[in-house]
C-alpha positions as CSV (number, residue, x, y, z in Angstrom):
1,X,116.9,165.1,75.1
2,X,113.9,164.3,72.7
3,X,113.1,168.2,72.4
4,X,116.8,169.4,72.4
5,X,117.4,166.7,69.0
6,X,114.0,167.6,67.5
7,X,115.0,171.4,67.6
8,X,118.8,170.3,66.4
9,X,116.7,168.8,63.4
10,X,115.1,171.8,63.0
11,X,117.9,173.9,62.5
12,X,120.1,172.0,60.2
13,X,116.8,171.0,58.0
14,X,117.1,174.1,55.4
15,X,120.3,171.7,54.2
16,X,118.1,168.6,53.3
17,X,117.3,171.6,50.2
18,X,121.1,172.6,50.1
19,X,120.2,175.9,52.0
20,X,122.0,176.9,55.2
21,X,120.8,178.8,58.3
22,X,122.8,182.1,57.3
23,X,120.7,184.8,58.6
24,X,120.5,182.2,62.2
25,X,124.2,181.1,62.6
26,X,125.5,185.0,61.1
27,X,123.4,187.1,63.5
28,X,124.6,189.1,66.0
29,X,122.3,187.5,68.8
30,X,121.8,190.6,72.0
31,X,122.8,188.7,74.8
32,X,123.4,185.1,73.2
33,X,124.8,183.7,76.6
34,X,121.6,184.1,78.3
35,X,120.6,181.2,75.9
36,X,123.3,178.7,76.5
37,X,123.3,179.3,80.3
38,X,119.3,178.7,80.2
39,X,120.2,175.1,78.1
40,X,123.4,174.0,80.3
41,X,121.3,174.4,83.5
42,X,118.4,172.4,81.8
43,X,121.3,169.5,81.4
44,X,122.3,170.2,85.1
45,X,119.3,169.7,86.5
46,X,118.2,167.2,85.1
47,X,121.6,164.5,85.5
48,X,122.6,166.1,88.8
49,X,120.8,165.6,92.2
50,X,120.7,169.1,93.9
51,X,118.8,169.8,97.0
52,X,115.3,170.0,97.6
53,X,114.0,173.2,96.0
54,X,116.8,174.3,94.6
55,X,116.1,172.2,91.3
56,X,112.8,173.1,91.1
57,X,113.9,177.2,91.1
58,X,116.9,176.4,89.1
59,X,114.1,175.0,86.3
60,X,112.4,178.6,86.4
61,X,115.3,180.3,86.3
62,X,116.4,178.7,83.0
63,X,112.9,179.8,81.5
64,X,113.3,183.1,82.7
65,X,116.4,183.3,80.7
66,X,115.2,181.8,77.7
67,X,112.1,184.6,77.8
68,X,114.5,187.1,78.6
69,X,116.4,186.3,75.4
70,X,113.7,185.8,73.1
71,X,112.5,189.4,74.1
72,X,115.7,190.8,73.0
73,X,116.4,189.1,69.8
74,X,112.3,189.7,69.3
75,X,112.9,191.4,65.6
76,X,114.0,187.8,64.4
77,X,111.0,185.7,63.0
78,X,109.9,182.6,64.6
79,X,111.5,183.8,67.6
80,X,108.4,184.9,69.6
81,X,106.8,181.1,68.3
82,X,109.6,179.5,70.4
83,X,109.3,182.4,73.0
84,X,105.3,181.6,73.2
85,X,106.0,177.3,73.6
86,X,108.5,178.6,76.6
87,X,106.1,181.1,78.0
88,X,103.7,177.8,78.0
89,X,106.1,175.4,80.0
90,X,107.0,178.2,81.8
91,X,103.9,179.0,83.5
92,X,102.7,175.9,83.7
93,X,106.0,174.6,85.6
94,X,105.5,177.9,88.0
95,X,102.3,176.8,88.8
96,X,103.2,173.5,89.3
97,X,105.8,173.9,92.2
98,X,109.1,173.8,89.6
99,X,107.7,170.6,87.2
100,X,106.4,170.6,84.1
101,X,103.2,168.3,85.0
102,X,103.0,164.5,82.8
103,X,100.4,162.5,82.1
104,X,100.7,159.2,83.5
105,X,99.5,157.3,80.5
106,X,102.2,159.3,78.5
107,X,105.0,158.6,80.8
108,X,104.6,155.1,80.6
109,X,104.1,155.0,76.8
110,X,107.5,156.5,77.3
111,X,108.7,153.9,79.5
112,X,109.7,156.7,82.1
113,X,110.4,155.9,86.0
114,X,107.9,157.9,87.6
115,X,110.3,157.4,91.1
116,X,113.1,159.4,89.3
117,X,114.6,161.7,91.9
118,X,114.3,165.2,90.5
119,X,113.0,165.5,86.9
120,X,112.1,168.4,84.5
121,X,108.8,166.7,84.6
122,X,106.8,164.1,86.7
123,X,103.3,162.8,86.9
124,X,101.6,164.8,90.2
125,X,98.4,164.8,91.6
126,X,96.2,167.4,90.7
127,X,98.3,169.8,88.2
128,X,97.3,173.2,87.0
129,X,97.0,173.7,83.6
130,X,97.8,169.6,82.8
131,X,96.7,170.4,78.9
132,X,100.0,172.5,78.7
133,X,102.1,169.6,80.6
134,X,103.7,166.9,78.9
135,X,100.6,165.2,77.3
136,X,102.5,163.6,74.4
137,X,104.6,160.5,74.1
138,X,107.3,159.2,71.9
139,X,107.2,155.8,72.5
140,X,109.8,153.6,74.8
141,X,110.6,151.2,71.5
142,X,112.3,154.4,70.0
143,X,115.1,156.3,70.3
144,X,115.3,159.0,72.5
145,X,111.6,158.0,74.2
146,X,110.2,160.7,75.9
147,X,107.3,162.8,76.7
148,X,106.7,166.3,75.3
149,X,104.4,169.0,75.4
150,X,102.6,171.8,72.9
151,X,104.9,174.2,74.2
152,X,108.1,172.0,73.3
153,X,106.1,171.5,70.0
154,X,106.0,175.1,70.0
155,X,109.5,175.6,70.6
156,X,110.2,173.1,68.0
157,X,108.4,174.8,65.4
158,X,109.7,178.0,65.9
159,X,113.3,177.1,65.3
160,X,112.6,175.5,62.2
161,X,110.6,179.2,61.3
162,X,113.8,181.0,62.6
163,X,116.5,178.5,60.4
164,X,114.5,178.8,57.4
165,X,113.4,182.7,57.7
166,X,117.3,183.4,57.0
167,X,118.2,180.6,55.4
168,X,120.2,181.0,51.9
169,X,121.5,178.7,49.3
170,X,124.3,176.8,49.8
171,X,127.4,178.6,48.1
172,X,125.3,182.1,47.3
173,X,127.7,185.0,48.2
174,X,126.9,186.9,51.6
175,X,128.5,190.2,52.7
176,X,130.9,190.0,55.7
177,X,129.7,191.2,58.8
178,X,125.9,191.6,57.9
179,X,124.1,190.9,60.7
180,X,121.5,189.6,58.4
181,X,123.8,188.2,56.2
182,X,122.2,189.7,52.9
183,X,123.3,187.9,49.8
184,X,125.5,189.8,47.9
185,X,123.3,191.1,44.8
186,X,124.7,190.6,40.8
187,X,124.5,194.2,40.6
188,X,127.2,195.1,43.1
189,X,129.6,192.5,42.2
């Protein structure tokens, strides 16, 4: 959840400057559903207890989609920054038997329940790549506690680059059915 509101912030930040996401929320996105079947099956399998092994390919598969989607839409920048943090929790949860790998000192700085049945994530013995896992904390005292990783800071990041590459200012003209959604220039009004 702590990933999901940090990339929400992300996106609506060009309006803290009274710009909006045009060229993002205009955009003729190839395949958009790939995307928002890759983030409802991140909820699912994370508050829904499924059986043994079929959470843990479930978890791939919604990184496979999210990849698949980023290659697509490509063109668009900051797109390949959040495809390169998925690519990062992507491998590293394949090699990892279907979890993303934590460190134990950052799951209980996050006041996390290392017994939780299935989970995105989870403190194992002996990970592959635990530098990529979820080596960050936001602390239990805060809202939203949770660990994170560089690839979710990845992801992060490259939402913010993708809201503010086609972001325009609030109440500037933009021509109907640009997939870029241009502003409208004074010389063609």
């Amino acid at each position: 959840m702590l990933v999901l509101a940090a990339g929400l912030l992300a996106l609506l930040s060009p309006l803290v400057v009274l710009r909006w996401p045009a060229g993002l929320l205009l955009r003729r996105w190839r395949w958009a559903w790939l995307i928002w079947a890759a983030l409802l099956l991140q909820i699912v399998i994370i508050d829904v207890h499924l059986p043994g092994g079929f959470a843990e390919a479930l978890h791939l598969a919604t990184y496979a989609a999210a990849l698949a989607f980023v290659w697509l839409n490509r063109e668009v920048w900051g797109l390949l920054v959040v495809g390169a943090g998925a690519l990062c929790n992507g491998v590293t949860i394949a090699l990892n038997g279907g979890v993303l790998p934590a460190s134990a000192d950052a799951t209980a700085a996050a006041g996390i329940d290392p017994d939780h049945a299935f989970a995105n994530t989870a403190v194992i013995a002996d990970p592959v790549l635990p530098w990529l896992g979820d080596v960050f904390a936001w602390p239990d005292p805060m809202p939203l506690a949770n660990t994170f990783s560089v690839g979710d800071v990845l992801i992060v990041l490259g939402v913010g680059i993708v809201a503010w590459s086609g972001s325009r200012r609030i109440g500037a003209p933009v021509r109907e059915g640009s997939a870029a959604a241009e502003p409208v220039q004074a010389a063609e009004q």
